[in-house]
N, CA, C and O atoms as a Tripos MOL2 file, in Angstrom:
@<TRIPOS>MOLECULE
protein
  288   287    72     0     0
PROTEIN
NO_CHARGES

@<TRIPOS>ATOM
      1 N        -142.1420 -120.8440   42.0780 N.3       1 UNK1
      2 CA       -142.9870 -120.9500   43.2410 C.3       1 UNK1
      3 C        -142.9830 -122.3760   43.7600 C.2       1 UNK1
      4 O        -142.9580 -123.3270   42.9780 O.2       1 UNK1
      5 N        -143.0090 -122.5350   45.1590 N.am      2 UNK2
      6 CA       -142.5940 -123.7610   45.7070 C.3       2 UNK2
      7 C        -144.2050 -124.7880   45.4070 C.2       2 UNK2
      8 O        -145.2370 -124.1300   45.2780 O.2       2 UNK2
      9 N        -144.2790 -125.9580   45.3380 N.am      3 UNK3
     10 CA       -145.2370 -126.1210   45.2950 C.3       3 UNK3
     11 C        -145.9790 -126.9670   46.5230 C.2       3 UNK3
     12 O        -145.4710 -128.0750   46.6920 O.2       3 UNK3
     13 N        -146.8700 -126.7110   47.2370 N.am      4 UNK4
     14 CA       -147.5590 -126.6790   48.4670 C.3       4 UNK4
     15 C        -148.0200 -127.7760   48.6650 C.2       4 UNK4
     16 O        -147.9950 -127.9650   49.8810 O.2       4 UNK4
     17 N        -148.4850 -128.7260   48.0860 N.am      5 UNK5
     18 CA       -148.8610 -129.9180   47.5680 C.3       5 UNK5
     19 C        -148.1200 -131.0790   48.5650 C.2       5 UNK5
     20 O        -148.4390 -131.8820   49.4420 O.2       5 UNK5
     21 N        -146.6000 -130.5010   47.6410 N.am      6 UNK6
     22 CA       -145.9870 -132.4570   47.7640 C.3       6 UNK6
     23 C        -144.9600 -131.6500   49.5480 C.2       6 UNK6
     24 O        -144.2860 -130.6530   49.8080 O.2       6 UNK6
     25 N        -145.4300 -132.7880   50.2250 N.am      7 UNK7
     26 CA       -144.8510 -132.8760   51.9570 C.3       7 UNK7
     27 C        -143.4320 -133.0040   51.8540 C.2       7 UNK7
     28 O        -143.0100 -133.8600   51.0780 O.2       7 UNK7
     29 N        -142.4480 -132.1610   52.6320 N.am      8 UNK8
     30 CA       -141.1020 -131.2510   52.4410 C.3       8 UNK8
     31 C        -140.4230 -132.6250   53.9230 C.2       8 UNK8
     32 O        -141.0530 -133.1770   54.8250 O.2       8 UNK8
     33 N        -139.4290 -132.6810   53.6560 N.am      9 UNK9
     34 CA       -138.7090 -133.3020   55.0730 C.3       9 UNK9
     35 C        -138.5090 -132.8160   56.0820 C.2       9 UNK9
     36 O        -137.9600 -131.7200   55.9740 O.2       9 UNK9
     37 N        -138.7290 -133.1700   57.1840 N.am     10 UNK10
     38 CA       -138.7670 -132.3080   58.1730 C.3      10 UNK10
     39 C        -137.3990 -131.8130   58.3350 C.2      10 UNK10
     40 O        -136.5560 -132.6280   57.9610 O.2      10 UNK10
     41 N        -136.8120 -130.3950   58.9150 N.am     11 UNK11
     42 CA       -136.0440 -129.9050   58.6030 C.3      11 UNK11
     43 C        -134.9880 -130.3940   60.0790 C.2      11 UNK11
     44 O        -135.3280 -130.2710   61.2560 O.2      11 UNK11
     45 N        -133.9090 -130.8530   59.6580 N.am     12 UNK12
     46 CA       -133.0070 -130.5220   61.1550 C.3      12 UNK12
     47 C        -132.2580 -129.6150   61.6850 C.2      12 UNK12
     48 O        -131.8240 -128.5640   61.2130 O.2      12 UNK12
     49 N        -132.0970 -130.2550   63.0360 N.am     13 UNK13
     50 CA       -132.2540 -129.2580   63.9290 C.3      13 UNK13
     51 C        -130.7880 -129.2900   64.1110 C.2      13 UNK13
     52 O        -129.9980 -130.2330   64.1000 O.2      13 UNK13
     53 N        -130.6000 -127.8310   64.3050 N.am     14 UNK14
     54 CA       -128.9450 -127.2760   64.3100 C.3      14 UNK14
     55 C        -128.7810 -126.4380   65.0880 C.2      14 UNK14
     56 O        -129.7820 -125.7290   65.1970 O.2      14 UNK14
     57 N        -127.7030 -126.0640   65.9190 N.am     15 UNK15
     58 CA       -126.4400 -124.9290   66.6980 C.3      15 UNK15
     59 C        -127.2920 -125.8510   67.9120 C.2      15 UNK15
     60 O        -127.4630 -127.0700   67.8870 O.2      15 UNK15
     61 N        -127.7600 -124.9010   68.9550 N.am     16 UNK16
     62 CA       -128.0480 -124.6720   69.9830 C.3      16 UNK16
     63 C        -129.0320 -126.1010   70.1440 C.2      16 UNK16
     64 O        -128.9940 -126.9600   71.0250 O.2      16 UNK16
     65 N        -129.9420 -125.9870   68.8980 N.am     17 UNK17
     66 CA       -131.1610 -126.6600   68.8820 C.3      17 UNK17
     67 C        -130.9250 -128.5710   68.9450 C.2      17 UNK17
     68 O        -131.6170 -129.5410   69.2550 O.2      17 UNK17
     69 N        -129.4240 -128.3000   68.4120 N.am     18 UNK18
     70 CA       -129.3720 -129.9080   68.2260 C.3      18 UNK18
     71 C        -128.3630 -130.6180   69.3450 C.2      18 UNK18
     72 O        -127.9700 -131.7810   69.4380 O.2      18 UNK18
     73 N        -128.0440 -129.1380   70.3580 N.am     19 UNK19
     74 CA       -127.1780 -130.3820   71.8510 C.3      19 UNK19
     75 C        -128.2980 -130.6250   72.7920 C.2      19 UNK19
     76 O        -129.4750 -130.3010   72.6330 O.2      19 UNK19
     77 N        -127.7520 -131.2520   73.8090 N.am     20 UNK20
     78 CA       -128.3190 -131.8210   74.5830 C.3      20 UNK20
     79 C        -128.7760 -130.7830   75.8580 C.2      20 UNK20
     80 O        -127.8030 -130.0420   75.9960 O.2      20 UNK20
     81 N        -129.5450 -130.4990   76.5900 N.am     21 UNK21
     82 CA       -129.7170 -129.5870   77.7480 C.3      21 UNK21
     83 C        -128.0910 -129.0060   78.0990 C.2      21 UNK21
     84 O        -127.4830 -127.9490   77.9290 O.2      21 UNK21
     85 N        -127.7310 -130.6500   78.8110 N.am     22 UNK22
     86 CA       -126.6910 -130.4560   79.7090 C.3      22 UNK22
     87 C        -125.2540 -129.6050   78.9380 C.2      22 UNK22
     88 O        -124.6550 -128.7040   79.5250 O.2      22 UNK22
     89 N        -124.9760 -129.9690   77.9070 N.am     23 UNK23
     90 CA       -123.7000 -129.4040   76.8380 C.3      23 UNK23
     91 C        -124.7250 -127.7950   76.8780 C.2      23 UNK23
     92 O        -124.0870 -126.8680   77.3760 O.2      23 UNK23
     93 N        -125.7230 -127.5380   76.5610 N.am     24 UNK24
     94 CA       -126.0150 -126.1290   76.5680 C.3      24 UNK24
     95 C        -125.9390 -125.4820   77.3880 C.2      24 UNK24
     96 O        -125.8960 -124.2920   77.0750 O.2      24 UNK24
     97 N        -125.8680 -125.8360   79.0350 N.am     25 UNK25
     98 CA       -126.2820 -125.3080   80.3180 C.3      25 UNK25
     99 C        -124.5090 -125.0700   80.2320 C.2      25 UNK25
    100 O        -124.0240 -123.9560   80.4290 O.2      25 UNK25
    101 N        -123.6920 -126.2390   79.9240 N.am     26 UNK26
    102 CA       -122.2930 -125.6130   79.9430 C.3      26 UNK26
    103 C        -121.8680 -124.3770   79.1540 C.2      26 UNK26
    104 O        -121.2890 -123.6000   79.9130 O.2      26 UNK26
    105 N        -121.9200 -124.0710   78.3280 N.am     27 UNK27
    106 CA       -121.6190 -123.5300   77.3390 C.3      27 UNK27
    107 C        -122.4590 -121.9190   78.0670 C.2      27 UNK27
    108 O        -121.7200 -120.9350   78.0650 O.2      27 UNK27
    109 N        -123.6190 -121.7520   78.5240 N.am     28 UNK28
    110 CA       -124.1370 -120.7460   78.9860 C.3      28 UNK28
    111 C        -123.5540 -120.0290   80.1540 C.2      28 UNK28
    112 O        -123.3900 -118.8510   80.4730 O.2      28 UNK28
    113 N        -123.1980 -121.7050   80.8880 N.am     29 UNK29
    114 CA       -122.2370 -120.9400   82.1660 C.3      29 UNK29
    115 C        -121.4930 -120.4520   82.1400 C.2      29 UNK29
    116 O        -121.3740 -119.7020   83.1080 O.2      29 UNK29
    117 N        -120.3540 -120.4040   81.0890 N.am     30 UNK30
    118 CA       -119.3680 -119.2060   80.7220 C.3      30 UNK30
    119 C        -119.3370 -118.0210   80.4100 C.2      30 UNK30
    120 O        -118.4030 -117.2260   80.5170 O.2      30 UNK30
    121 N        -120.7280 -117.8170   79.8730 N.am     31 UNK31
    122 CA       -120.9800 -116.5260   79.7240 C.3      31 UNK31
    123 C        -120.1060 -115.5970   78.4770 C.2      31 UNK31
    124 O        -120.0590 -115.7810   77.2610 O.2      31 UNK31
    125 N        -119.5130 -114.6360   79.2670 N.am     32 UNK32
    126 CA       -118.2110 -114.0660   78.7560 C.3      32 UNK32
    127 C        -117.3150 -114.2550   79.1350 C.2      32 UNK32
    128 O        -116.4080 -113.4790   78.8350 O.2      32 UNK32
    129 N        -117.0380 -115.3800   80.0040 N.am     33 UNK33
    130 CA       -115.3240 -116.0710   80.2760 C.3      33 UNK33
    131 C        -114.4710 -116.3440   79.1510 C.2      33 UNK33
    132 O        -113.4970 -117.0750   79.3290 O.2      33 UNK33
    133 N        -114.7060 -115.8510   78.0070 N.am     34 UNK34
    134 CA       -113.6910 -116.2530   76.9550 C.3      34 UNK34
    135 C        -112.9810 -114.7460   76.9790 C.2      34 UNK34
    136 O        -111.8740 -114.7320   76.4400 O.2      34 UNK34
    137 N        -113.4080 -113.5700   77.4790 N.am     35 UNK35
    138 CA       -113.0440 -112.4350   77.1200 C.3      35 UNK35
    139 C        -112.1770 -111.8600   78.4130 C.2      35 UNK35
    140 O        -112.7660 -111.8050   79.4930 O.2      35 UNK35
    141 N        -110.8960 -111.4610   78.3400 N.am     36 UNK36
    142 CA       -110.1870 -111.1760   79.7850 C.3      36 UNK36
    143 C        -110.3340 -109.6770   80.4000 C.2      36 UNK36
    144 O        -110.2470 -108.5550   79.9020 O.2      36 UNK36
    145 N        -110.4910 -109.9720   81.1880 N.am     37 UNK37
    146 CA       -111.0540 -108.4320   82.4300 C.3      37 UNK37
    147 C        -110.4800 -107.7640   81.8090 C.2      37 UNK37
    148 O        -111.1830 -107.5140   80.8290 O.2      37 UNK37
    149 N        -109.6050 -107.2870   81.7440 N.am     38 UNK38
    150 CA       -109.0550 -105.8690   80.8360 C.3      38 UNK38
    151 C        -109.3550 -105.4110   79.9690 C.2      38 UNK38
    152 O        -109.3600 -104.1890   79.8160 O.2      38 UNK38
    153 N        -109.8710 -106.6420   78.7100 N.am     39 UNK39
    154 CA       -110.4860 -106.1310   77.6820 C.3      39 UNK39
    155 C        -112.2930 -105.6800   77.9260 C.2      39 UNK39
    156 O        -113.0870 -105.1970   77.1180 O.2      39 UNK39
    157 N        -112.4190 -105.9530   78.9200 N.am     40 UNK40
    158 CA       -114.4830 -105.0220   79.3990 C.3      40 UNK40
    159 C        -113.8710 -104.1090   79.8820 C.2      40 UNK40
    160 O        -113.4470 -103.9240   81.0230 O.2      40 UNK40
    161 N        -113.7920 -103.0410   78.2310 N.am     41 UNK41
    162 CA       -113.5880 -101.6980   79.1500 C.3      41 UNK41
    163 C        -114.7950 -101.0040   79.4950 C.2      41 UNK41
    164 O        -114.5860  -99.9670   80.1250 O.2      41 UNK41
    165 N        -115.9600 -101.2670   79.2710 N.am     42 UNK42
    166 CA       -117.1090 -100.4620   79.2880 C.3      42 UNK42
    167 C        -117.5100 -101.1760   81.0810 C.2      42 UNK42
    168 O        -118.3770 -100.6670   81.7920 O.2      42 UNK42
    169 N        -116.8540 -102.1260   81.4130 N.am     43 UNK43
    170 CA       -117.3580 -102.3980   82.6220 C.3      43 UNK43
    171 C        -116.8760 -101.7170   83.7230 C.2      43 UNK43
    172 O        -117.3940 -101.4840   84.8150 O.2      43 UNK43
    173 N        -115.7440 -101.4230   83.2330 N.am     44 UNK44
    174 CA       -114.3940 -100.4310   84.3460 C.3      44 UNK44
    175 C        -114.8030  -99.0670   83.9210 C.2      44 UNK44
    176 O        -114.7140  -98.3270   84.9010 O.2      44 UNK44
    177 N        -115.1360  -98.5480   83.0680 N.am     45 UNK45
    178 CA       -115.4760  -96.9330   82.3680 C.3      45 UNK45
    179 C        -116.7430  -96.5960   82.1490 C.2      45 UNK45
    180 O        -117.0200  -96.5650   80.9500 O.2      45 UNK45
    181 N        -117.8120  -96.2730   83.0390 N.am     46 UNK46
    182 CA       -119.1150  -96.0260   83.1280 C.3      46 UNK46
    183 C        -119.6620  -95.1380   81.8980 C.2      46 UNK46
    184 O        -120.6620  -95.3160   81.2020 O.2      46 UNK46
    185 N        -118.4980  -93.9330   81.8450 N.am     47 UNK47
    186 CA       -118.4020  -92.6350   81.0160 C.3      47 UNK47
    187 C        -118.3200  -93.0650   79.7880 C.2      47 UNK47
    188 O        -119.0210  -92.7810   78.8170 O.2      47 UNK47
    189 N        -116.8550  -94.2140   79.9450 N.am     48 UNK48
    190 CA       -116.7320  -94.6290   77.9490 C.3      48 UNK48
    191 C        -117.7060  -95.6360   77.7290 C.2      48 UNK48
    192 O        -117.5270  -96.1210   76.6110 O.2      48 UNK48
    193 N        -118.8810  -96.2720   78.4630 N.am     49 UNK49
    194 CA       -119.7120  -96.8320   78.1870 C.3      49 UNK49
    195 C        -120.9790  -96.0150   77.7030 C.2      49 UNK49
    196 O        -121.6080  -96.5530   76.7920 O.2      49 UNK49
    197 N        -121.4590  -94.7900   78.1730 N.am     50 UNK50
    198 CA       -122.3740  -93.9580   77.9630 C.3      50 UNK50
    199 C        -122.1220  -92.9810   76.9760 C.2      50 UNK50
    200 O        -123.1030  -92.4010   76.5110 O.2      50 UNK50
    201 N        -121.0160  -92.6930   76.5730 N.am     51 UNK51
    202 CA       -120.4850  -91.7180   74.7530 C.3      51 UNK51
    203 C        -120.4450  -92.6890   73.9410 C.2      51 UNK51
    204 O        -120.6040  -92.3180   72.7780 O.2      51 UNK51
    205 N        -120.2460  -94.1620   74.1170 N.am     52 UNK52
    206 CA       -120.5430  -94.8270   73.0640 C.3      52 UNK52
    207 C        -121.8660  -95.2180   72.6940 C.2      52 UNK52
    208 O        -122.1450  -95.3400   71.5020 O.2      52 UNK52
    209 N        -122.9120  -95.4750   73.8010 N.am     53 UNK53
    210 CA       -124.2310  -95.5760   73.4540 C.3      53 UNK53
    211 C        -124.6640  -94.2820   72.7080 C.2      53 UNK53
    212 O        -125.3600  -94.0800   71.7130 O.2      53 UNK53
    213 N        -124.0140  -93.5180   73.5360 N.am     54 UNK54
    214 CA       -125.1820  -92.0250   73.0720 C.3      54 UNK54
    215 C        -124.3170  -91.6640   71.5480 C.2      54 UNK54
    216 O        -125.1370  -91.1980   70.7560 O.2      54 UNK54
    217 N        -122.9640  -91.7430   70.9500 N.am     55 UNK55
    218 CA       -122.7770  -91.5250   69.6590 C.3      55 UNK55
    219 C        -123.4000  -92.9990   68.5380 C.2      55 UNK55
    220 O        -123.4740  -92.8320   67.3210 O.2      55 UNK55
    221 N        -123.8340  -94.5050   69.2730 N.am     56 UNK56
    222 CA       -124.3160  -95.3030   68.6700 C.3      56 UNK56
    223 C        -125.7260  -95.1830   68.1360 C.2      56 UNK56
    224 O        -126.1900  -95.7470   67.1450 O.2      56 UNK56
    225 N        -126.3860  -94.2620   69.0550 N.am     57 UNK57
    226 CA       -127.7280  -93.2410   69.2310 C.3      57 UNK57
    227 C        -127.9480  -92.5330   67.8190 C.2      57 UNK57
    228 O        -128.8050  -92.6770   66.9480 O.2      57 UNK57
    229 N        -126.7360  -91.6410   67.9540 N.am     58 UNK58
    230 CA       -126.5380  -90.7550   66.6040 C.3      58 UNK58
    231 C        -126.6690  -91.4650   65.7050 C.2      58 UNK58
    232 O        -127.7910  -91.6640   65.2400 O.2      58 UNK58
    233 N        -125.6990  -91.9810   65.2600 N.am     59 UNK59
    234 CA       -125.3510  -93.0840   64.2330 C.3      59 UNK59
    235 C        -126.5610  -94.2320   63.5360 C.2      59 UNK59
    236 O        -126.5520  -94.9730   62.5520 O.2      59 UNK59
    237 N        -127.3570  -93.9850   64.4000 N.am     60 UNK60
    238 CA       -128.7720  -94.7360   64.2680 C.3      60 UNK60
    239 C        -129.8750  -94.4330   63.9020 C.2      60 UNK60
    240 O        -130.7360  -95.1820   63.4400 O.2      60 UNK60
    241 N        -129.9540  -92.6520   64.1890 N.am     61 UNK61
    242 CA       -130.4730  -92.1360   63.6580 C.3      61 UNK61
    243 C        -132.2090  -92.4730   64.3900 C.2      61 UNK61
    244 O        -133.3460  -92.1080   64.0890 O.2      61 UNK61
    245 N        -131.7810  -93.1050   65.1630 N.am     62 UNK62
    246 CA       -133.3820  -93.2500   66.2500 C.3      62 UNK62
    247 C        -133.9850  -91.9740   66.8630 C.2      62 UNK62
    248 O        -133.5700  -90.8260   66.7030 O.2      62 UNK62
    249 N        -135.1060  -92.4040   67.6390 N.am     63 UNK63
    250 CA       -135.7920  -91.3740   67.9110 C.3      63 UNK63
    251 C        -134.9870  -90.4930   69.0230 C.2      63 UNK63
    252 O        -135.1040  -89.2690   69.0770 O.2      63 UNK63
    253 N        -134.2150  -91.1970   69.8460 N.am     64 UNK64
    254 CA       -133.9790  -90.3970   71.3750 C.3      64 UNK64
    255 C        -134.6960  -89.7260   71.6150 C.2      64 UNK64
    256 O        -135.7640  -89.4510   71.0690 O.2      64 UNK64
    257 N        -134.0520  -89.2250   72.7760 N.am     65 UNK65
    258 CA       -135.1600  -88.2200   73.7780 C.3      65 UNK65
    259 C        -135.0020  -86.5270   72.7230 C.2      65 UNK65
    260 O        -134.1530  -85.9570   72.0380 O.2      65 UNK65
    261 N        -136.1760  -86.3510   73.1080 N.am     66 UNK66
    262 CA       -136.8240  -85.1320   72.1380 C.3      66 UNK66
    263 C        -137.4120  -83.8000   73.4600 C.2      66 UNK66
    264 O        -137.6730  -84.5120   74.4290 O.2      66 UNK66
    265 N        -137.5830  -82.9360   73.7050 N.am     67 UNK67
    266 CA       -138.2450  -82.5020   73.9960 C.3      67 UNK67
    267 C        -139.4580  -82.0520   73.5030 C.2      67 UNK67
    268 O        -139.4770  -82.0250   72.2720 O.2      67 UNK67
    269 N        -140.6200  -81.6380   74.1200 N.am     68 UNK68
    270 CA       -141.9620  -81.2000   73.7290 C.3      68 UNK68
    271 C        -141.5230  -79.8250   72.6960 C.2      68 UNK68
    272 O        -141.9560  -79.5600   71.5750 O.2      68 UNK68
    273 N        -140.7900  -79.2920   73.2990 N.am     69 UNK69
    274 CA       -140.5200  -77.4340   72.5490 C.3      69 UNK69
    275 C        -139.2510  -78.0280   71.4380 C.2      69 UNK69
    276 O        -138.6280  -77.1620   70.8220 O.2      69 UNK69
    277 N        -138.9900  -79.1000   71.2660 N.am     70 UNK70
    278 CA       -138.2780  -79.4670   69.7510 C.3      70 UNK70
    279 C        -139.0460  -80.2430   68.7880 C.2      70 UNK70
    280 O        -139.8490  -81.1360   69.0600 O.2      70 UNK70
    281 N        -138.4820  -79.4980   66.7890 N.am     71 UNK71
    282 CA       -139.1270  -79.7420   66.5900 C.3      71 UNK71
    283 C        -138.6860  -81.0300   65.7390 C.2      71 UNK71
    284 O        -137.6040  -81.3430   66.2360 O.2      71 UNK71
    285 N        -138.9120  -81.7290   64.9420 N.am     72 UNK72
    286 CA       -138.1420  -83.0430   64.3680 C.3      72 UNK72
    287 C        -137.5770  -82.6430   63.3460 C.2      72 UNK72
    288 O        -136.8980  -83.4190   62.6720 O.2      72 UNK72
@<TRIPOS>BOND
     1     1     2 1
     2     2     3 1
     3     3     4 2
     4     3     5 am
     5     5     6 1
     6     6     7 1
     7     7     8 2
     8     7     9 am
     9     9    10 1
    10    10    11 1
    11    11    12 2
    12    11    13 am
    13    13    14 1
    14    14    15 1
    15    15    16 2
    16    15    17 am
    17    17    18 1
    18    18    19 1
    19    19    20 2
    20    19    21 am
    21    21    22 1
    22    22    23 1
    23    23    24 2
    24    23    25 am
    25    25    26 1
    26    26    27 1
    27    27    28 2
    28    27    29 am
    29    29    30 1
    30    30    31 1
    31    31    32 2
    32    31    33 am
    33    33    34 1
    34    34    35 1
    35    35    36 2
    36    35    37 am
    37    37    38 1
    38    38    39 1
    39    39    40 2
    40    39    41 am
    41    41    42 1
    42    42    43 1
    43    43    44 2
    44    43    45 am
    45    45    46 1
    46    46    47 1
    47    47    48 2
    48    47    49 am
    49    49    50 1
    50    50    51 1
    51    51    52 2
    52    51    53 am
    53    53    54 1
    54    54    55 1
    55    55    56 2
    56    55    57 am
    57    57    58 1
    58    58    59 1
    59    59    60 2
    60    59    61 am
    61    61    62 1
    62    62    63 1
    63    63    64 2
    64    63    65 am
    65    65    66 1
    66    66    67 1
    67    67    68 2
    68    67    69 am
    69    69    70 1
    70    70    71 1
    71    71    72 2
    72    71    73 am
    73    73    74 1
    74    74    75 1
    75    75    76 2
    76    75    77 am
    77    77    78 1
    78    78    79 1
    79    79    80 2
    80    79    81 am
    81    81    82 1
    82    82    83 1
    83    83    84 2
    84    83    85 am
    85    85    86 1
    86    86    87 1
    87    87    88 2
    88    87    89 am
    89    89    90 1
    90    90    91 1
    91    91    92 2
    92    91    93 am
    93    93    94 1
    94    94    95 1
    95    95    96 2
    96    95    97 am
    97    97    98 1
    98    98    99 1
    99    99   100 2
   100    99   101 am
   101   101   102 1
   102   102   103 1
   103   103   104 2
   104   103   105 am
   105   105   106 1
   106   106   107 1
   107   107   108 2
   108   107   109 am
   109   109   110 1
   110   110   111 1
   111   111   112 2
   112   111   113 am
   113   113   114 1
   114   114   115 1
   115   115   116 2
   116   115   117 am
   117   117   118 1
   118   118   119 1
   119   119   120 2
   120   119   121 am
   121   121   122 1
   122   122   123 1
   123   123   124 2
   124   123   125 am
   125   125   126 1
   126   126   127 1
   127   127   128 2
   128   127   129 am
   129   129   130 1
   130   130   131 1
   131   131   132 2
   132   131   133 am
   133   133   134 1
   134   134   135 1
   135   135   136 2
   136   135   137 am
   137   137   138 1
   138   138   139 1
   139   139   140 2
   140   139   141 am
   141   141   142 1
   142   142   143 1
   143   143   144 2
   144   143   145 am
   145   145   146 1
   146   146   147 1
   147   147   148 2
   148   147   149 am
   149   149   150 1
   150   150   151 1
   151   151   152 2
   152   151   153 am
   153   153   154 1
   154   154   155 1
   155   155   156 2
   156   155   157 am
   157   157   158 1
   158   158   159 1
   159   159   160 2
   160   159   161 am
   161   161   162 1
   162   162   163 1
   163   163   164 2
   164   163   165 am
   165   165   166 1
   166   166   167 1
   167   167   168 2
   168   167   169 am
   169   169   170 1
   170   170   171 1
   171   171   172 2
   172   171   173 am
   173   173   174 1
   174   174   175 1
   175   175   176 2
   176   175   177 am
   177   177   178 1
   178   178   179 1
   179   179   180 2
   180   179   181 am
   181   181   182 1
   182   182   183 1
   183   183   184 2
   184   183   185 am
   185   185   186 1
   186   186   187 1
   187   187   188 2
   188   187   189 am
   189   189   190 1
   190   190   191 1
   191   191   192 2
   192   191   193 am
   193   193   194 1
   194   194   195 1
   195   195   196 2
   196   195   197 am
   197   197   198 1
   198   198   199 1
   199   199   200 2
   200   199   201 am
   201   201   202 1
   202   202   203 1
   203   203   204 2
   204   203   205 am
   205   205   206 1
   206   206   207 1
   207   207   208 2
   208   207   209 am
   209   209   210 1
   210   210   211 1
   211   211   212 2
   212   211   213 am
   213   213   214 1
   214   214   215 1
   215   215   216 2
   216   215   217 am
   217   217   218 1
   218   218   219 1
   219   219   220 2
   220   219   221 am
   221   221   222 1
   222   222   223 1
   223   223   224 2
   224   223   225 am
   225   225   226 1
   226   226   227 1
   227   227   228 2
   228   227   229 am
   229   229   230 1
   230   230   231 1
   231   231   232 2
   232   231   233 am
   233   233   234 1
   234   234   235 1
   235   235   236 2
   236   235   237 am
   237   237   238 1
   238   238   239 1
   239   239   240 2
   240   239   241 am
   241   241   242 1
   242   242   243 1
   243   243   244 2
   244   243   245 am
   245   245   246 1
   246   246   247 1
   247   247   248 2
   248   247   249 am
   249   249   250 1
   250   250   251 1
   251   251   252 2
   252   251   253 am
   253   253   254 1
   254   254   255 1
   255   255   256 2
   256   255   257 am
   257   257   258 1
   258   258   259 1
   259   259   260 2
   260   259   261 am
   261   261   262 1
   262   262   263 1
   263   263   264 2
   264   263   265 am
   265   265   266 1
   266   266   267 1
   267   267   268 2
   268   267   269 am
   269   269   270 1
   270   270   271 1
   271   271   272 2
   272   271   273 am
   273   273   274 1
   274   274   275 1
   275   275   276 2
   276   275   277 am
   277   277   278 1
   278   278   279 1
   279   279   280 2
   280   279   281 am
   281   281   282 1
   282   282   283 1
   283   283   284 2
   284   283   285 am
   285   285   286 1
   286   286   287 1
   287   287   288 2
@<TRIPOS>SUBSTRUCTURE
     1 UNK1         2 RESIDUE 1 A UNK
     2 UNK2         6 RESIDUE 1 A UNK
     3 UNK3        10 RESIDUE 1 A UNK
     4 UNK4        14 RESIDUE 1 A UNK
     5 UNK5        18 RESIDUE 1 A UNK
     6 UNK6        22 RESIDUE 1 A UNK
     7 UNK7        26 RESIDUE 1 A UNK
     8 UNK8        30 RESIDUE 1 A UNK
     9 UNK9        34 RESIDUE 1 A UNK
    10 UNK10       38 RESIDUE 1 A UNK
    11 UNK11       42 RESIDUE 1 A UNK
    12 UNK12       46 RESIDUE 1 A UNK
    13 UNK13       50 RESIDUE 1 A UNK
    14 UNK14       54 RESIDUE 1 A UNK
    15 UNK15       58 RESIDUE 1 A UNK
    16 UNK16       62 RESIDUE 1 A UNK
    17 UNK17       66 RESIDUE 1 A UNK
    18 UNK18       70 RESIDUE 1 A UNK
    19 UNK19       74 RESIDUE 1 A UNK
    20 UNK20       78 RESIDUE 1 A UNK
    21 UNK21       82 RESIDUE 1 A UNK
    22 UNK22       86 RESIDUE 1 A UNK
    23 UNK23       90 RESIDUE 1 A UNK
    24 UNK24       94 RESIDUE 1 A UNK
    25 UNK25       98 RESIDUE 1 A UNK
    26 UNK26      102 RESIDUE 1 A UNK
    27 UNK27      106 RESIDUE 1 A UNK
    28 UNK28      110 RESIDUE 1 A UNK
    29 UNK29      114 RESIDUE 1 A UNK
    30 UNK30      118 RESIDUE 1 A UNK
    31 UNK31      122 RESIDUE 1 A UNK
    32 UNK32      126 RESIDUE 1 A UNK
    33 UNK33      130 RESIDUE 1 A UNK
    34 UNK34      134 RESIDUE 1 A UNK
    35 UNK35      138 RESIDUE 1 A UNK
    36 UNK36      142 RESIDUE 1 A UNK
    37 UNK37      146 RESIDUE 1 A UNK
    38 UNK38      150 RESIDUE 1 A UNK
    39 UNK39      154 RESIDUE 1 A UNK
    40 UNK40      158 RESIDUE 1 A UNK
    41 UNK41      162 RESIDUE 1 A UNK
    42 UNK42      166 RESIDUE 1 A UNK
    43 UNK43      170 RESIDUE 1 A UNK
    44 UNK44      174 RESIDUE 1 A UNK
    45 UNK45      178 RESIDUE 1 A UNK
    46 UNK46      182 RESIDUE 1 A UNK
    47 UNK47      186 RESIDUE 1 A UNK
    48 UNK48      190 RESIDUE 1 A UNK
    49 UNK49      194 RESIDUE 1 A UNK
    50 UNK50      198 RESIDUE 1 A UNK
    51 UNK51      202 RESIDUE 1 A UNK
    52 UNK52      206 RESIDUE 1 A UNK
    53 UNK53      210 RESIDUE 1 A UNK
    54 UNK54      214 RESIDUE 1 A UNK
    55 UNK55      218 RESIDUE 1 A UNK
    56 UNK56      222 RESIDUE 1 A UNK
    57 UNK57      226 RESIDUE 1 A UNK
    58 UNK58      230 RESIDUE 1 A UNK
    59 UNK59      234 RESIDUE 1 A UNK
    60 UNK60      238 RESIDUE 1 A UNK
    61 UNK61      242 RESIDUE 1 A UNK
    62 UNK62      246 RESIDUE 1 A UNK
    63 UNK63      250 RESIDUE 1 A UNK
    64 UNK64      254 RESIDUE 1 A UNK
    65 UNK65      258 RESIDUE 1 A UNK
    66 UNK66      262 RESIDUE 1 A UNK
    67 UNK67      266 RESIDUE 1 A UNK
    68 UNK68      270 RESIDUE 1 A UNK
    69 UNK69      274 RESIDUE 1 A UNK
    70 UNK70      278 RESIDUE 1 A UNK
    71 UNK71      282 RESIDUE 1 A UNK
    72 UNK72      286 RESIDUE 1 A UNK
């Protein structure tokens, strides 16, 4: 058990936390510019975007939509 007592160093600050605004505001502006249009297929394929949510659904085992007359 840690003991509560004796004062710990303050901890530093790392990834995101330790650049500067401006290096973060860059890094945000890219977004997903590392990834090339062809490979967002879910952006071009509405359909293969919505069978993958809805089998990720399954797979998850969450609540989804239920009706009132089903029973769990």
């Amino acid at each position: 058990m840690a003991n509560l007592e004796t004062p710990s160093k303050p901890r530093a600050r790392r990834g995101f936390a330790a650049m500067n605004p401006e290096r973060r505001r860059e890094i945000a502006r890219k977004g997903g510019a590392s990834v090339p249009g062809e490979k967002r297929s879910f952006a071009k394929d509405r359909d293969l975007a919505a069978s993958a949510g809805r089998k990720g659904g399954e797979a998850s085992r969450g609540g989804g939509r239920r009706g009132a007359d089903e029973d769990a």
